[in-house]
C-alpha positions in Angstrom: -11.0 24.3 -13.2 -8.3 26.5 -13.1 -10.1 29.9 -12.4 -13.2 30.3 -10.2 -15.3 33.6 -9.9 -13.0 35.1 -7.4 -10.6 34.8 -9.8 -12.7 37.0 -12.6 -13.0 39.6 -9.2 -9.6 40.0 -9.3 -9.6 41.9 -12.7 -13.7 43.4 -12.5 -16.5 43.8 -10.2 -18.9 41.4 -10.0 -21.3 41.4 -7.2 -20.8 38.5 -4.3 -24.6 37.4 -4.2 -24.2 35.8 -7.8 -24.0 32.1 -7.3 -20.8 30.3 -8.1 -22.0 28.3 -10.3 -24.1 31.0 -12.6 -20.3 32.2 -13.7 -18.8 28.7 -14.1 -21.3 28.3 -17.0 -19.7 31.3 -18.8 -15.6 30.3 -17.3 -16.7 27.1 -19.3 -17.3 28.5 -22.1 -14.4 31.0 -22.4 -12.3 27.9 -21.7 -14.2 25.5 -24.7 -14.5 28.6 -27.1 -11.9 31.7 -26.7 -8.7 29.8 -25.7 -8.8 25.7 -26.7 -9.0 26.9 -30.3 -5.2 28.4 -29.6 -3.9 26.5 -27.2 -4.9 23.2 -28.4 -6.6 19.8 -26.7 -3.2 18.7 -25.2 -1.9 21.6 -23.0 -5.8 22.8 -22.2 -6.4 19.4 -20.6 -2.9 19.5 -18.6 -4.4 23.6 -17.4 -8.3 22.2 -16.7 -6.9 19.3 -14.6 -5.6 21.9 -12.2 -7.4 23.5 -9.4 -7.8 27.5 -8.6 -6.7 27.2 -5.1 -3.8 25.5 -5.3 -2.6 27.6 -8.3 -3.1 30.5 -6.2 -0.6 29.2 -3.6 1.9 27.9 -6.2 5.1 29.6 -7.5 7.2 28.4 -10.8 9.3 26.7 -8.3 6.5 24.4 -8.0 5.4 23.6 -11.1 6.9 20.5 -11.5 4.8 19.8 -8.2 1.4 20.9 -10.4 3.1 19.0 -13.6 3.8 21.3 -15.3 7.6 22.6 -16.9 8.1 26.5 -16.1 7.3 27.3 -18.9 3.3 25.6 -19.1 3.4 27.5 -15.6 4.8 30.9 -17.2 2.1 30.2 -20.2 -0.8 29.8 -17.6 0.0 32.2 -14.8 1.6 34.8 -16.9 5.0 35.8 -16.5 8.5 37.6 -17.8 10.4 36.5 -21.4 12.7 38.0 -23.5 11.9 37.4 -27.4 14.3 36.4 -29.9 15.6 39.9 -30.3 16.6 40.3 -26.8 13.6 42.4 -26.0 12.0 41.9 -22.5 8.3 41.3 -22.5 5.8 40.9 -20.4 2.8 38.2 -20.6 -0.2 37.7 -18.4 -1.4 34.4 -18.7 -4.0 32.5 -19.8 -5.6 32.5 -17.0 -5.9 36.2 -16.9 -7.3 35.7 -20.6 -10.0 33.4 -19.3 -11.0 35.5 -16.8 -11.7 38.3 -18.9 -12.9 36.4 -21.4 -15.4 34.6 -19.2 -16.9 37.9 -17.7 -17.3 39.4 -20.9 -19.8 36.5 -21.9 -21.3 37.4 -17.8 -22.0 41.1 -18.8 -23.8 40.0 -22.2 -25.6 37.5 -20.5 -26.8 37.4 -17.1 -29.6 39.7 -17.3 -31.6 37.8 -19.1 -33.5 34.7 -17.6 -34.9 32.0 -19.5 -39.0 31.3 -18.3 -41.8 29.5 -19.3 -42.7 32.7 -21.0 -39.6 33.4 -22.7 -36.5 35.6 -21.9 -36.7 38.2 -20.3 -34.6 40.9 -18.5 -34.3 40.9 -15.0 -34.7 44.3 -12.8 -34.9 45.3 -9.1 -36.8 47.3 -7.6 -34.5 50.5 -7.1 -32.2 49.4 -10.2 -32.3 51.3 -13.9 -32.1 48.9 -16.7 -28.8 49.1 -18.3 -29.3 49.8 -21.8 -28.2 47.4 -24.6 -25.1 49.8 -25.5 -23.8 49.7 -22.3 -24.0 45.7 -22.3 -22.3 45.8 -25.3 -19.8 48.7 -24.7 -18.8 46.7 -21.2 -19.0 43.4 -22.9 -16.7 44.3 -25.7 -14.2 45.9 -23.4 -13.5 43.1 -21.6 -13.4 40.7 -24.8 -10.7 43.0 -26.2 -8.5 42.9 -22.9 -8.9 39.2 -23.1 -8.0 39.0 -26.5 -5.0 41.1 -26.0 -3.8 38.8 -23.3 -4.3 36.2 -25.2 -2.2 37.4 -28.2 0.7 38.2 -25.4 0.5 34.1 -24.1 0.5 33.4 -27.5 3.3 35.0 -28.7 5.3 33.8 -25.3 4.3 30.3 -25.9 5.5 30.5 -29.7 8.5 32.2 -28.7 9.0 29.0 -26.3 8.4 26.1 -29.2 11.1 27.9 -31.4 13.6 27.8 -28.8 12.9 23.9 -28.0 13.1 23.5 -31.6 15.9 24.9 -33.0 19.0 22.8 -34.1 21.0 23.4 -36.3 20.2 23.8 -39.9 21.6 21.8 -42.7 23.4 23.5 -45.4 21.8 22.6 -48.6 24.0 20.6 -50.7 25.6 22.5 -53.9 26.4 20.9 -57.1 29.3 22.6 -58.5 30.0 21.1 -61.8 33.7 19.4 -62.8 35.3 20.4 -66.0 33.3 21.0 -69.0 
């Protein structure tokens, strides 16, 4: 996978006694549900294939290393474009999108435990439940980051399909008529 939980701590806190593998199920899902639907089976499979660790370490000098062109890398790990109108931009990455993305779906969710009883909502001992607005107010704040940096990739990534597909375009043929 190409973000871990220490990833996600990068951009929020979450605390370092929750399991690794309690936030891969919600990484997993941000991955199926909030970004294959715009990035598409091809390129997601080409990003899962990739580790965390080495990404960390790489540059875009080294993409061709992780197989990926620059621009995959730039797509991924975020990154500096100018757009069509000579504008520089900036993008974060997909990755950053996951991230966010995957610890709003945390905040909504990992309260709750599933027993023999039912859900419930898990509390300490010295802890105040967090009311269901706060979820919800934290939850959708980082969904709306994540969906902002996802619009960003997405316009980068567009921006780098029209440029590998531009040629030329035809003139359309005109009929001019002869004599009468």
């Amino acid at each position: 996978m190409f973000i871990t939980s220490d990833n996600i701590r990068k951009y929020r806190q979450v605390a370092r006694n929750i399991t690794e593998e309690r936030i891969e199920i919600y990484i997993r899902e941000a991955i199926s549900f909030d970004l294959l639907p715009v990035v598409g089976a091809e390129l997601m499979r080409k990003f899962d294939a990739l580790e965390a660790a080495t990404l960390d370490k790489s540059t875009i000098e080294q993409a061709a290393q992780l197989g990926l062109t620059p621009e995959e890398y730039s797509y991924l790990m975020g990154g500096f474009w100018t757009d069509a109108s000579g504008v520089e931009r900036q993008q974060n990455g997909l990755r950053e999108a996951a991230c966010y993305f995957a610890y709003a779906r945390f905040v909504r969710n990992h309260a709750t435990q599933t027993t023999p009883f039912g859900i419930v909502v898990k509390e300490g001992e010295d802890s105040n439940a967090a009311t269901p607005q706060m979820i919800a107010s934290v939850s959708r704040d980082a969904q709306v980051i994540g969906e902002q940096v996802l619009r960003d990739a997405a316009a980068y990534w567009k921006a780098v399909c029209e440029d590998k597909n531009t040629e030329p375009k035809r003139r359309q043929r005109h009929f001019v008529a002869i004599g009468d």
